[in-house]
C-alpha positions in Angstrom: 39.2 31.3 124.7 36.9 30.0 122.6 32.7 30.6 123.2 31.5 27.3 121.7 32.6 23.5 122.2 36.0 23.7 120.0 38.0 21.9 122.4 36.0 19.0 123.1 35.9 18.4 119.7 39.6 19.5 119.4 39.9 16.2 122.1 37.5 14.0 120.5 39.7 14.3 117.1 42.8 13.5 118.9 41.5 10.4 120.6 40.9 9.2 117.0 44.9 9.1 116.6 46.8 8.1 120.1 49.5 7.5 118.3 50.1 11.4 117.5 49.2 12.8 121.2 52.3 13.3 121.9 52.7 15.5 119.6 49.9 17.5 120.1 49.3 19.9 122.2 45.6 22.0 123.0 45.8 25.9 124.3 42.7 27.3 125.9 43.4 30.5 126.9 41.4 32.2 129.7 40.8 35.5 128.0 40.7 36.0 124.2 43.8 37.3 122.9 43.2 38.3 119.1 44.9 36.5 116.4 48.5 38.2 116.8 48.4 37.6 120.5 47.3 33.8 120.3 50.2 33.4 117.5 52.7 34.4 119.7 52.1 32.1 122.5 51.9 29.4 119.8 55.3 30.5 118.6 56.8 30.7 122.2 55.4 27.0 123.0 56.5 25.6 119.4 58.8 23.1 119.6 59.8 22.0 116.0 62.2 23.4 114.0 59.6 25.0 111.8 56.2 26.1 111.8 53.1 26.9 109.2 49.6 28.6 110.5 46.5 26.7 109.3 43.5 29.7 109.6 40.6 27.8 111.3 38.0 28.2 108.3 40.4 27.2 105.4 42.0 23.6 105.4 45.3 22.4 103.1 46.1 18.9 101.8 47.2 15.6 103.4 51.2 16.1 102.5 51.3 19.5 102.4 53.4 19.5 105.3 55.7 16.6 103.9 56.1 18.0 100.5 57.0 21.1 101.9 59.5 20.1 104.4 60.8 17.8 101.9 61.5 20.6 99.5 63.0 23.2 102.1 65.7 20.6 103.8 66.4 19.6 100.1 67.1 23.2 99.2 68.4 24.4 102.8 66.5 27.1 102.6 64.7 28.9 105.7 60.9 29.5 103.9 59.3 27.3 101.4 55.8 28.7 99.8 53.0 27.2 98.2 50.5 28.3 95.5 47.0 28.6 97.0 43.5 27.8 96.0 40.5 30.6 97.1 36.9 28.8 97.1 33.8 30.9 97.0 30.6 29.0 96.9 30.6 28.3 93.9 34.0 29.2 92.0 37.1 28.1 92.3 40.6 30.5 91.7 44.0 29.0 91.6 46.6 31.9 92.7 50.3 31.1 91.1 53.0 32.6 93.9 55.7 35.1 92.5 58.4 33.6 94.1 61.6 34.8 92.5 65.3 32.7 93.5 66.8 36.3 93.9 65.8 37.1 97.2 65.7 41.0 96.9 63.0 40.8 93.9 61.1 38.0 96.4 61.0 40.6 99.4 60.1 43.4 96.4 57.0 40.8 95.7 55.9 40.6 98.6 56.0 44.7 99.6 53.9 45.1 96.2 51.3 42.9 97.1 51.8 40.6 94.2 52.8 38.3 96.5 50.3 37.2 98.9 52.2 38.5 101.8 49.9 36.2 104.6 51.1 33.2 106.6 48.9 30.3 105.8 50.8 28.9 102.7 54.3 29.0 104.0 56.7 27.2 106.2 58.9 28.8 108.0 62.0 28.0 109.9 61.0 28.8 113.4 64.7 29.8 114.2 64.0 33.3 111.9 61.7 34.4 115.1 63.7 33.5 117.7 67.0 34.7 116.6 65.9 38.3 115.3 63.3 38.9 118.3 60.6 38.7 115.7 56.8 38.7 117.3 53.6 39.7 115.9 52.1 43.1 117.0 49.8 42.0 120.1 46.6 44.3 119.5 46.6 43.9 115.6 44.4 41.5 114.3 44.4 42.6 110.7 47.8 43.2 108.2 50.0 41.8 111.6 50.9 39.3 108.7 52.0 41.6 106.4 53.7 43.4 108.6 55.9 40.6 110.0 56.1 38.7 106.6 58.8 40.9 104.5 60.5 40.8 107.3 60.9 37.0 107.7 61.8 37.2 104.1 64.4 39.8 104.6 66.4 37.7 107.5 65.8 34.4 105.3 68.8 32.6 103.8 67.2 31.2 101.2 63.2 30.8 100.3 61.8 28.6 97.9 58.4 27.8 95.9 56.8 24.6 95.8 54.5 24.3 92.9 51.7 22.8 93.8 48.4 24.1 94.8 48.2 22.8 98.8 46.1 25.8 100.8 42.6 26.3 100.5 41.4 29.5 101.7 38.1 30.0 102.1 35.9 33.0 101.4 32.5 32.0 102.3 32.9 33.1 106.4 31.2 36.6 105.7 32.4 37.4 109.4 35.9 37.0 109.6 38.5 39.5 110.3 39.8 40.2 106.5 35.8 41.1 105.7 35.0 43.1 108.2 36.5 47.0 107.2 36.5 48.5 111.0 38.1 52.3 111.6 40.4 49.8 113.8 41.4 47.6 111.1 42.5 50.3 109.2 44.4 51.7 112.0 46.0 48.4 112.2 46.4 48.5 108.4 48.2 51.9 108.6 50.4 50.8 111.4 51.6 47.9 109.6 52.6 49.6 106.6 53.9 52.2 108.5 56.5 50.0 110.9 57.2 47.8 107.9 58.5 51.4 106.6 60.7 52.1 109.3 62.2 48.6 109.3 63.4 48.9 105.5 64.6 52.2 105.9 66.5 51.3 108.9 68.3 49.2 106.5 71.2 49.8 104.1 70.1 48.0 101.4 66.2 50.7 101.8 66.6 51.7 98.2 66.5 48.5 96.9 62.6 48.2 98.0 61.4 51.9 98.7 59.1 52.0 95.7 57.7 48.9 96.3 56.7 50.1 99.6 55.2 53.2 98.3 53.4 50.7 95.4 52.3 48.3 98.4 50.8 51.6 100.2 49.1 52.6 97.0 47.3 49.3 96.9 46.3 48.9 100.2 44.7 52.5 100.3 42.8 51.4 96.9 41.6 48.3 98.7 40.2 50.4 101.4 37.7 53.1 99.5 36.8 49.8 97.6 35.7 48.0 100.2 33.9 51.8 101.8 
C-alpha cells in the first residue's frame, strides 16, 4: 500500500530483465498491513523452496543468494546465515555471526542477543513455516523477528554460517521502525519476549535455554531506558 510511485518503478526495473518476469511477482496491497502482516502474505504466496527478506532501505550482494543456497543444499541444512555489514554515513562495522554447529548453543545465541536474531541475513527453508504453522504476529511491527526467529532455529534440522559479509544494513533512515521507541513498540517488544517465553517453556528441553531468555530480557530492557 505504498503512498509514493514504488510500483511503477518496481515495473520499470523489471522490464529491464524480461527474462526473469516470470519469476517475479509485484503485491500492492489495498490497505497497509505493517511489516509482520505484509510478510505473511509474502510467505503464503512464496513459491520456492526457501525464502530470505531484503528490508527495503538496506541492499545485499549480487550472489548472496547463490552462495547461500549453494552452501545450505551442500550442507542439507534448513537455515544458512551470513555475517552482516551496518553503514552509517560515514563508518563502516563488520558484525561476525555466532553461529555455533551444536544447534542448542545456536538457539542459546540467538535468545541472548549475541546473535542478531533479525531476518534479513538468513535463508530459510520455507517448509519450517509451513509445516509448524509458523506466522508472524500480525499487529507487531517491531521484535515480530525476534520472536519468530528462535523458533525457526528450534524446528531447524541443521543451520549453518556462511562467512562472508553479504547484507548491508543501513542506519542512515532516521524514520524507520527499529529508531523510532513508541509505548507501542515496546508493547510489541514485551509481547515478543513474553510468547517467545511460553514457547520454550512449553518445551522439554526449557532448561536448556531459560537463562538465556532471562539474559535476552535483560538486554532488551537495557536497550529501552537507553534509547528513553
Amino acid at each position: 500500500c505504498t503512498p509514493d510511485n514504488s510500483i511503477e518503478v518496481l515495473k520499470k526495473v523489471i522490464d529491464k530483465y524480461p527474462n526473469r518476469k516470470c519469476n517475479t511477482c509485484i503485491i500492492n496491497n489495498e490497505t497497509n498491513l505493517g511489516i509482520a502482516g505484509v510478510r505473511n502474505i509474502l510467505l503464503d504466496k512464496a513459491k520456492g523452496n526457501f525464502f530470505l527478506f531484503v528490508d527495503s532501505d538496506d541492499y545485499i550482494d549480487h550472489d548472496m543468494i547463490e552462495k547461500m543456497y549453494e552452501s545450505i543444499i551442500a550442507e542439507k541444512a534448513d537455515i544458512a546465515v551470513c555475517d552482516f555489514i551496518i553503514e552509517w554515513q560515514n563508518v563502516n562495522k563488520i558484525f561476525y555471526q555466532n553461529i555455533n554447529a551444536n544447534k542448542t548453543k545456536a538457539i542459546n545465541s540467538l535468545l541472548r542477543m549475541d546473535t542478531m536474531p533479525g531476518l534479513p541475513n538468513k535463508l530459510i527453508r520455507l517448509s519450517l513455516i509451513k509445516d509448524n504453522n509458523l506466522l508472524f504476529h500480525k499487529d507487531m511491527n517491531v521484535g515480530e523477528d525476534y520472536m519468530l526467529m528462535p523458533k525457526l532455529f528450534y524446528y531447524a534440522s541443521k543451520v549453518i554460517k556462511v562467512e562472508k559479509t553479504f547484507y548491508h544494513y543501513i542506519q542512515t533512515n532516521s524514520s524507520s521502525y527499529t529508531k523510532n521507541f513508541s509505548i507501542e513498540n515496546i508493547k510489541s517488544i514485551i509481547y515478543a519476549l513474553d510468547e517467545l517465553t511460553r514457547f520454550f517453556e512449553s518445551k522439554q528441553d526449557y532448561n536448556l535455554y531459560k537463562y538465556s531468555i532471562l539474559q535476552g530480557k535483560l538486554r532488551k530492557k537495557i536497550e529501552i531506558i537507553f534509547n528513553f
